[in-house]
BAVOSE-745478 format. One line per 3 residues: number of its first residue (from 0); for each residue x, y, z negated of N, C-alpha, C. Coordinates in steps of 0.2 Angstrom, whole numbers, m for minus. Each point is the difference from the previous one (the first is absolute). Last residue first. Layout:
NUM	X Y Z X Y Z X Y Z  ...
***
This chain:
92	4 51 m51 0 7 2 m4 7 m1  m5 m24 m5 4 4 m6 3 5 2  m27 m13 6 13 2 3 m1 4 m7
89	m22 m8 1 4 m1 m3 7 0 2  m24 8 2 6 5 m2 5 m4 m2  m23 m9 9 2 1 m6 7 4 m4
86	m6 m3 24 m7 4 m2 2 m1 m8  17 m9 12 0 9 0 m5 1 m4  2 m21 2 5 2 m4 1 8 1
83	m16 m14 12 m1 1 m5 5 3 m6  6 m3 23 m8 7 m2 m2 m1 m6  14 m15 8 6 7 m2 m5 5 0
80	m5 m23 3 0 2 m6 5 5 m1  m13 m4 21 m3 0 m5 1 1 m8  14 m3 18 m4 6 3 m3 3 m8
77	10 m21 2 6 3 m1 m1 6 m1  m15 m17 11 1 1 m9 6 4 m1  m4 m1 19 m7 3 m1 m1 m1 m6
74	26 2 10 m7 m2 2 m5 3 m4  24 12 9 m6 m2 m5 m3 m5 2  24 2 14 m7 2 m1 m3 m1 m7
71	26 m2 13 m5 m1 m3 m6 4 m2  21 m6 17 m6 5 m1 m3 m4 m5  25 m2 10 m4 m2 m3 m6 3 m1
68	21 2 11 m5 2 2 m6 m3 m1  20 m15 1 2 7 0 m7 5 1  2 m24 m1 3 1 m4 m1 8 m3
65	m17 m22 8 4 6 3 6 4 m5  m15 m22 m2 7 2 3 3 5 4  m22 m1 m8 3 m2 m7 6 0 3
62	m16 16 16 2 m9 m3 4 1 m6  m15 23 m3 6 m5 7 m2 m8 m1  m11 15 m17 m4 1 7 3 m3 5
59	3 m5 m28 2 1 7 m1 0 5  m13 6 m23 1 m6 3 4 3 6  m11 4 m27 6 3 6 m1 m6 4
56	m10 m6 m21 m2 9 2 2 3 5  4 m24 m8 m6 1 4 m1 7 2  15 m12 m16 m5 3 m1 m5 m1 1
53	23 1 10 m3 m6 m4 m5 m1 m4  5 16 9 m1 m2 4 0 m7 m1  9 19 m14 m9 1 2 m1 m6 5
50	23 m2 m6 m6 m1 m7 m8 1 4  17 4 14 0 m7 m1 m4 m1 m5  7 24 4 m5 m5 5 m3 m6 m1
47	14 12 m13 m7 m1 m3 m2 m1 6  23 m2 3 m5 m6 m8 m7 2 0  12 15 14 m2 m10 5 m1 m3 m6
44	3 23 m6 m5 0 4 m2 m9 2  19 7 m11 m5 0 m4 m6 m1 3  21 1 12 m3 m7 m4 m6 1 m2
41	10 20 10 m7 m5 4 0 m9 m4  0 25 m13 4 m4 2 m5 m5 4  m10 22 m5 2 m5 m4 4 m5 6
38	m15 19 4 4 4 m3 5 m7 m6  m20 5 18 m2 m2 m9 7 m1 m4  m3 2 25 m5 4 m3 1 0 m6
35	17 m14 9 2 8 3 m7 4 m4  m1 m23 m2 3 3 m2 4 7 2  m17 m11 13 m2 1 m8 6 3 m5
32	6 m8 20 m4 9 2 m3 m1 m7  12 m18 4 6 6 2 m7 8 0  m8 m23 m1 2 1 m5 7 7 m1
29	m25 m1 18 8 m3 m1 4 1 m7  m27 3 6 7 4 0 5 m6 m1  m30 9 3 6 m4 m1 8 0 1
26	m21 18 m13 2 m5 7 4 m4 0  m10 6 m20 0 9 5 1 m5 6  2 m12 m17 m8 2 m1 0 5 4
23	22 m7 m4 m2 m3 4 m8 m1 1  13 12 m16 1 2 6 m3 m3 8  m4 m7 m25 m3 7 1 2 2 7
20	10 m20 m9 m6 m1 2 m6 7 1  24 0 m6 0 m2 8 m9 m1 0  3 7 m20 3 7 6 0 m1 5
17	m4 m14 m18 m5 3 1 3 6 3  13 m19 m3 m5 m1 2 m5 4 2  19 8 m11 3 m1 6 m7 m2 2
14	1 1 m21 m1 9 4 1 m3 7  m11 m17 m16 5 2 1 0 7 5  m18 m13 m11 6 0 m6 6 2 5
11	m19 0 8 2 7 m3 4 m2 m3  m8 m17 14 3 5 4 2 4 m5  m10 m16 m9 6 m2 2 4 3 4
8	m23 1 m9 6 3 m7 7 m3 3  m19 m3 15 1 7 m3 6 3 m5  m7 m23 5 5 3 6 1 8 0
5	m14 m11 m16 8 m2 m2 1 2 6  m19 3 0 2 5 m6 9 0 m1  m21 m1 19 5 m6 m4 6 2 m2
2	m26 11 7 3 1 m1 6 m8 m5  m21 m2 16 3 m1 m8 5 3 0  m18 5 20 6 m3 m2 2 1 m7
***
């Protein structure tokens, strides 16, 4: 796989993206448990959901009409570029 540099540069430009995208490399989670792990407000959390998933890096494992109980997972690119963003050291935590 081609490392794509621009999705790459679009998780770390922000702290939020690259902690929900760090939490959800562990397993999948509801946007109330991410931010319980990672220690940030739950808007913060539902914009970088939105952002990675608009992406492609996050996908929601429920129906779209579900409200309450929302699980979101990794995919294989989302897998993929948070392996490369480790293997290159690039969080800012």
């Amino acid at each position: 796989m081609t490392p794509d540099w621009d999705v790459v540069g679009h998780v770390i430009s922000s702290r939020h993206r690259t902690l929900v995208l760090g939490r959800l490399a562990d397993s999948p989670a509801t946007p109330t448990q991410i931010a319980a792990d990672v220690d940030i407000a739950s808007t913060h959390v539902s914009r970088a959901l939105n952002s990675l998933r608009e992406r492609g890096l996050v996908e929601l494992l429920v129906p779209e009409d579900r409200r309450k109980g929302r699980v979101y997972g990794i995919t294989t690119e989302g897998s993929d570029t948070w392996e490369l963003i480790q293997r290159k050291g690039l969080t800012k935590e």
